[in-house]
N, C-alpha and C positions, 0 to 999 in steps of 0.2 A: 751301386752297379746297375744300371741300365739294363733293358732287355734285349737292345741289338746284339744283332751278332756279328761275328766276322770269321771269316775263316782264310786262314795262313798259313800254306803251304811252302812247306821248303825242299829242294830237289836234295841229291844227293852230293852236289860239292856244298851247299852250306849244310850239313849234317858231318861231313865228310872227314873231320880233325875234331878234337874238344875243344881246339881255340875257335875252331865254327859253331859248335854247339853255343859254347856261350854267349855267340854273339846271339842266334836267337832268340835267347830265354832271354836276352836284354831288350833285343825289337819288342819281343811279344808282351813282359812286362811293363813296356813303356805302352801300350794299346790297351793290356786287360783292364786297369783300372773304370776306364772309359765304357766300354762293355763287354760281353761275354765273345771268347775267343775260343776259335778250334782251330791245334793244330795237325797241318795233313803233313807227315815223312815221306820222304823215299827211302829208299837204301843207302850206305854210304856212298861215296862216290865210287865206280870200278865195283858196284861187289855184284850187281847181276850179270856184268858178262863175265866176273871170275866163275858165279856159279854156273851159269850156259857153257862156260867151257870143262867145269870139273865135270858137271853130268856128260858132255861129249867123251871125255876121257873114261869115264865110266864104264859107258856103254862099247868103248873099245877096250875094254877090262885092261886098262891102261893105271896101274896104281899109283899113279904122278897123283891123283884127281885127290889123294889122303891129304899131300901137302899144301894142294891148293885149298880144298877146304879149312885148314890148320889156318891157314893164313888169313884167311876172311875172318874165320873164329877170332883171330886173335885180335883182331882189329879193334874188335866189337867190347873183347874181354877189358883191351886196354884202354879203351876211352870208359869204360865202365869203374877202372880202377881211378882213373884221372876226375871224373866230373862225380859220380854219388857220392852222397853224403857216407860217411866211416859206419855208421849204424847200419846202413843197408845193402854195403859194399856185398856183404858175403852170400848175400841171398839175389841178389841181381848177377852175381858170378854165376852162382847154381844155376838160375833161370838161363841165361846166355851158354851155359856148358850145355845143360839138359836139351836145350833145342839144338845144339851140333851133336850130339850124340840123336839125336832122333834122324836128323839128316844124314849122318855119316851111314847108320841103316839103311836107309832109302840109296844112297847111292852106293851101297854095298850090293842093295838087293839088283839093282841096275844090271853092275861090273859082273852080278850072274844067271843075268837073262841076255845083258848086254842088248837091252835095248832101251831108251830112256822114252819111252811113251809123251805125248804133251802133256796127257796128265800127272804124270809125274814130273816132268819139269814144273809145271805150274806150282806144286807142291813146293817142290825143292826151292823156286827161284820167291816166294814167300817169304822165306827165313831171314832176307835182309829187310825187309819193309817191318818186320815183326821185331825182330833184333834192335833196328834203329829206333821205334816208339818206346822201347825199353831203356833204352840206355835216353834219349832226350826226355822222359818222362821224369828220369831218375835227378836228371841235371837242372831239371824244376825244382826237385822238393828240395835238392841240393840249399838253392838260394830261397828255400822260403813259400816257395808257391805248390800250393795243394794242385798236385797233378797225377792224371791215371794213361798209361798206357793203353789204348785200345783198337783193339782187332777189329777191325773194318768186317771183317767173311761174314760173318752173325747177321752185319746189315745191308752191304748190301747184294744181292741175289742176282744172280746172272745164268743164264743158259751154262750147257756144257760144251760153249766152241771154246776148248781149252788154247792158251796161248793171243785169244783177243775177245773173251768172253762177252756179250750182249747182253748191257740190262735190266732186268724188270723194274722200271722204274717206278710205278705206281707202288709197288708190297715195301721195296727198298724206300724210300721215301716215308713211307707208317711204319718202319721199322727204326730209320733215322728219329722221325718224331719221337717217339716212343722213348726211346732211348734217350734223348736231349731234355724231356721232364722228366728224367729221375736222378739227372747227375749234379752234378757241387762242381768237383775239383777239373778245372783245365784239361781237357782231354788232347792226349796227340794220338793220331788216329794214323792207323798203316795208309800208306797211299798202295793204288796198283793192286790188289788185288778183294775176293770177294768170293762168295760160295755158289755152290748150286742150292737147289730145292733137298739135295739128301746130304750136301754137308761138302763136297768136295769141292778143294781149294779149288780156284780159277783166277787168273789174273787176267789184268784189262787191256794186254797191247801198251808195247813204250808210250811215254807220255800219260801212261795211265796214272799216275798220282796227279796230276791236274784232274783231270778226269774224277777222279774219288774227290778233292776238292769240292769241282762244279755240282757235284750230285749231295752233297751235304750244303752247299750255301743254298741249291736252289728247294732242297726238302724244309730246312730252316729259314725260309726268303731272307739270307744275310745280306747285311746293310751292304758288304764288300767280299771278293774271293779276291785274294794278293796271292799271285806268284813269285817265290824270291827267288833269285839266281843269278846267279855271280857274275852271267856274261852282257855283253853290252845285247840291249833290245828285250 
C-alpha cells in the first residue's frame, strides 16, 4: 500500500438503501488496494429534512415529530440488520438505538420549551451523518475490510455560527494530521458537521459533506477528492 491518499465522499442517495451501500464498499475496494482511502458520508438520503421537519414539529409541541423520528430510526436500524456482519449485528443495533433515544430527549426537551434553538438543531440534524458512518463502517468489515467509523466534530473546529458554521482551518488541519498517523483501518468519516472550541455540535451549511471532504484531502494533500452521486454532472 502506497502512501497517497484519496478521499471519497458519497452524498446521501448513494448511502441511501443497502443495495447503495454496497456498491460503495465495492468502488472504494476496488481503489484501497492502490492507496490509503477516506471515506466522507452524508446522511441517508431524505433524513436531514425528515429531521428539520421533526424538530419544527417539536417546537410546535406537535407529537407527530415521535413518528417521524421512529421512522428515520428505523431506516438506519434496517440497513444495519441487512449489511453487518451476524457477530456485530447486536451491538451496532444498540449503538444506532442509543443515539435515537438520546435525540428523542432533545426533541422532547424542545416539544417543552417549544423552541428548537440552531443550536439545537445542529445537534439533532448530526445524528444522520453519525448514524450513516456507522452503519457503512459496519458494511466494511461485513466484506472483510478493517474499517472505523469516525466522528468528524473532534476534528474539525468551527466557530459558533450554528446552522453554517466557519472553519478554523489551520487547528482543524493538525488535528486531521494527527489523527491520520495513528490509524490502520479505513476510516468513514461523518461529512457536514464539526464542533466548537467547547465541544458543541455545529454543522457546515448543505453541501457541507463535500466541504468535510475538501478540508481532509487538503490537510492530507490527497492525491484526489471524488464526489459520487447518482445525478447527471
Amino acid at each position: 500500500m502506497g502512501n497517497a491518499v484519496r478521499v471519497m465522499k458519497f452524498g446521501g442517495t448513494s448511502v441511501g438503501a443497502p443495495d447503495r451501500i454496497r456498491d460503495v464498499v465495492r468502488v472504494v475496494l476496488e481503489r484501497e488496494p492502490e492507496e490509503r482511502v477516506i471515506v466522507v458520508v452524508s446522511a441517508f438520503g431524505g433524513v436531514t429534512d425528515a429531521l428539520i421537519e421533526a424538530a419544527r414539529k417539536a417546537a410546535l409541541a406537535q407529537g407527530t415529530w415521535r413518528a417521524d423520528l421512529a421512522r428515520v430510526s428505523q431506516r438506519y436500524l434496517d440497513a444495519a440488520l441487512d449489511l453487518a456482519a451476524p457477530k456485530e449485528r447486536d451491538d451496532l443495533l444498540r449503538r444506532i438505538q442509543e443515539a435515537t433515544d438520546d435525540l428523542a430527549g432533545q426533541l422532547q426537551g424542545v416539544s417543552l420549551v417549544r423552541e428548537c434553538t440552531p443550536r439545537t438543531l445542529d445537534s439533532v440534524l448530526s445524528f444522520g451523518e453519525r448514524a450513516s458512518a456507522l452503519v457503512v463502517a459496519a458494511a466494511f468489515r461485513a466484506q472483510g475490510q478493517a474499517a472505523k467509523a469516525c466522528d468528524a466534530r473532534p476534528l474539525v473546529l468551527t466557530d459558533s455560527a450554528f446552522g453554517g458554521a466557519r472553519v478554523a482551518l489551520t487547528p482543524t488541519y493538525d488535528r486531521i494530521r494527527a489523527w491520520w498517523s495513528e490509524g490502520v483501518a479505513l476510516p468513514v468519516v461523518t461529512g457536514f458537521i464539526g464542533s466548537t472550541s467547547s465541544g458543541e455540535t455545529t454543522t457546515l451549511g448543505r453541501g457541507g459533506s463535500d466541504y468535510t471532504a475538501a478540508l481532509f484531502g487538503a490537510a492530507l494533500n490527497a492525491s484526489a477528492i471524488e464526489i459520487w452521486t447518482d445525478v447527471d454532472g
